[in-house]
C-alpha positions as CSV (number, residue, x, y, z in Angstrom):
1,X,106.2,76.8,92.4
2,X,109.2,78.6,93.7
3,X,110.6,81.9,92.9
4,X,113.4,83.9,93.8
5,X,113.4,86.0,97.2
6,X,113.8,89.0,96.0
7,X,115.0,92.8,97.7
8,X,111.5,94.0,97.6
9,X,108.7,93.5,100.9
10,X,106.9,90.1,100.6
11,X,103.0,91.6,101.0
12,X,102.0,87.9,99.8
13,X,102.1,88.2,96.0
14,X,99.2,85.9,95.2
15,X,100.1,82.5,92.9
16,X,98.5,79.3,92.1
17,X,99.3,76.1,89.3
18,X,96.7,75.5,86.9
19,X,96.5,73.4,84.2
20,X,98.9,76.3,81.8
21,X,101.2,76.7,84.3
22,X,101.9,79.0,87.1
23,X,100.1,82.1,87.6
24,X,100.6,85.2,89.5
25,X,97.6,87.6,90.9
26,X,97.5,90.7,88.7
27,X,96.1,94.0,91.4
28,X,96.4,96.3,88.8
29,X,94.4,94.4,85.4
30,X,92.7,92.4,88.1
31,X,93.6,89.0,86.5
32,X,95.8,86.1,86.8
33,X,98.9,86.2,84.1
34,X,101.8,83.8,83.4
35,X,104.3,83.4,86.2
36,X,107.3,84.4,84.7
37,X,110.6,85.8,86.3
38,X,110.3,89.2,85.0
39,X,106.6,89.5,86.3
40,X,107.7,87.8,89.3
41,X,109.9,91.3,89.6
42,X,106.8,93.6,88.3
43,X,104.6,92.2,91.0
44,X,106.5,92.7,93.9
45,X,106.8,96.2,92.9
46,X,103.5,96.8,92.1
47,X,102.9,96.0,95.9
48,X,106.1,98.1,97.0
49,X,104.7,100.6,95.7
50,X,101.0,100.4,97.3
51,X,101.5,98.9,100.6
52,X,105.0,100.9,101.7
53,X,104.9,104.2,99.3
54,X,100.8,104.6,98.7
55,X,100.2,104.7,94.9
56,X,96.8,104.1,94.5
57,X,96.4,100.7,92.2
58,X,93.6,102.4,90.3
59,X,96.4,105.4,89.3
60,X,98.7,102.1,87.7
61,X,99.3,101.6,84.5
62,X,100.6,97.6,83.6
63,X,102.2,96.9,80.6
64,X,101.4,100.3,79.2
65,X,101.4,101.1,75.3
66,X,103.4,103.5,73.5
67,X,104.8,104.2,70.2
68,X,108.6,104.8,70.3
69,X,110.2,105.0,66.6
70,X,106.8,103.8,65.1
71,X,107.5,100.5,67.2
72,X,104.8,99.6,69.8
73,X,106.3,98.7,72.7
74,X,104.8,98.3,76.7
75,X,106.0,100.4,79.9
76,X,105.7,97.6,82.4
77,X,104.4,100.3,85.2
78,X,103.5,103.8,84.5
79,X,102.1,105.7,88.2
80,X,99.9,108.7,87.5
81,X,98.8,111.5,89.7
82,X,95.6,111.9,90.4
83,X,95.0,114.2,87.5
84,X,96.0,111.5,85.3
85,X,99.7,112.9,84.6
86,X,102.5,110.1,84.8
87,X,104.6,110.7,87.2
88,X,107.0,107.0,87.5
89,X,107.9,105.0,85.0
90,X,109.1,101.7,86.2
91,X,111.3,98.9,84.0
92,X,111.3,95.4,85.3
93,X,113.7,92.9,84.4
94,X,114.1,89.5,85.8
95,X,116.5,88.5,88.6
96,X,119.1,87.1,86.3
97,X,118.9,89.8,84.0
98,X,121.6,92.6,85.1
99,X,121.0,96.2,85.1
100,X,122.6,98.0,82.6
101,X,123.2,100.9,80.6
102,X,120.8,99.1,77.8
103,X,117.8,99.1,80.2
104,X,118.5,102.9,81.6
105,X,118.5,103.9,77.5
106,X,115.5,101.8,77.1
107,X,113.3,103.8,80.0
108,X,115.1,106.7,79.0
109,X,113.3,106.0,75.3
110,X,110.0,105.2,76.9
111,X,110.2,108.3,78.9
112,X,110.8,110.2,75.6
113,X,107.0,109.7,75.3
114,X,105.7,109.7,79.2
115,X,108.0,112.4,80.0
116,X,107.8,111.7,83.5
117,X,109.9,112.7,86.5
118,X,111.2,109.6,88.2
119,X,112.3,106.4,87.0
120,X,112.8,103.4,88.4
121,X,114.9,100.1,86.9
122,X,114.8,97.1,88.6
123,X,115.5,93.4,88.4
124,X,114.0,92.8,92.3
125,X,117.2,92.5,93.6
126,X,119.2,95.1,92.8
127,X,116.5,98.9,92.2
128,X,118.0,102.4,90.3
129,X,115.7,105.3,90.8
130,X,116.6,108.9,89.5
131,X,114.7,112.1,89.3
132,X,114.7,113.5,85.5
133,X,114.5,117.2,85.7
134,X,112.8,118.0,82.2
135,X,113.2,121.4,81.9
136,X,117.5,120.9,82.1
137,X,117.7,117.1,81.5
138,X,119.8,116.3,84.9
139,X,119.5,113.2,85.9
140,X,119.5,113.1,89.8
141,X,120.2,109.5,91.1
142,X,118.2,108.6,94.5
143,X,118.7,106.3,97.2
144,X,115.0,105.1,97.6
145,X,111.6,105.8,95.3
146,X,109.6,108.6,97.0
147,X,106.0,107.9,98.4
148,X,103.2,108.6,96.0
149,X,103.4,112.5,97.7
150,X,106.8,113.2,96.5
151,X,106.1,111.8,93.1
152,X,103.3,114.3,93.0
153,X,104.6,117.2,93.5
154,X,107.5,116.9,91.6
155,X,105.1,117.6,88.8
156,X,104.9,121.1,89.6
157,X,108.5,121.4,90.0
């Protein structure tokens, strides 16, 4: 079962074949879940985020709900502080898929609802991560995502 390398840190993303396929280790729902590309992407950062930046797992949100235009849709990550405000909103997209303007607008919608202050798009290989300022709108385009720290206190900002 062989997946793309990706430009994320290898912490082991756990994976096994069973009789529907391959499956990938899930930290955050605690369960194993279709192997696919795009979760391939979502795990990886899930760890990234843990292991090198220190959002706590149990302050994830995977495959999140919201209501955008009466549609449901799912936030593939949502990190909250640790008063339960979300503070990153992440938007995965397999490694073939290439990040565009049409997956910035589409976390931009879902942030309509979280209204959190850093986003992250990624396909694995290639991440985007800005700081939305909410009370102007600026966008401010970072080099790396900030540690769960930074993320925090941007709240009060």
């Amino acid at each position: 079962m062989w997946m793309q390398a990706l430009n994320l840190p290898d912490h082991g993303v756990k994976t096994k074949h069973d009789p529907e396929g391959g499956r990938v280790f899930d930290p955050v729902r605690r369960t194993w879940v279709a192997l696919t590309p795009e979760e391939w992407v979502r795990q990886h950062v899930i760890n990234h985020l843990a292991h090198d930046l220190g959002c706590p797992l149990s302050l994830m949100a995977v495959e999140k709900q919201l209501r955008v235009n009466r549609l449901v849709r799912r936030a593939d990550i949502v990190v909250h502080d640790r008063m339960g405000r979300p503070v990153l909103l992440v938007e995965c997209k397999a490694p073939a898929v290439k990040i565009d303007l049409a997956a910035f607008e589409q976390a931009a919608r879902y942030n309509s609802v979280f209204k959190v202050p850093f986003l992250l798009v990624t396909n694995g290989l290639v991440h985007y991560c800005c700081r939305v300022h909410q009370s102007d709108g600026r966008i401010e385009s970072l080099a790396a995502v900030p540690d769960f720290g930074h993320l925090c206190s941007a709240i009060r900002d």
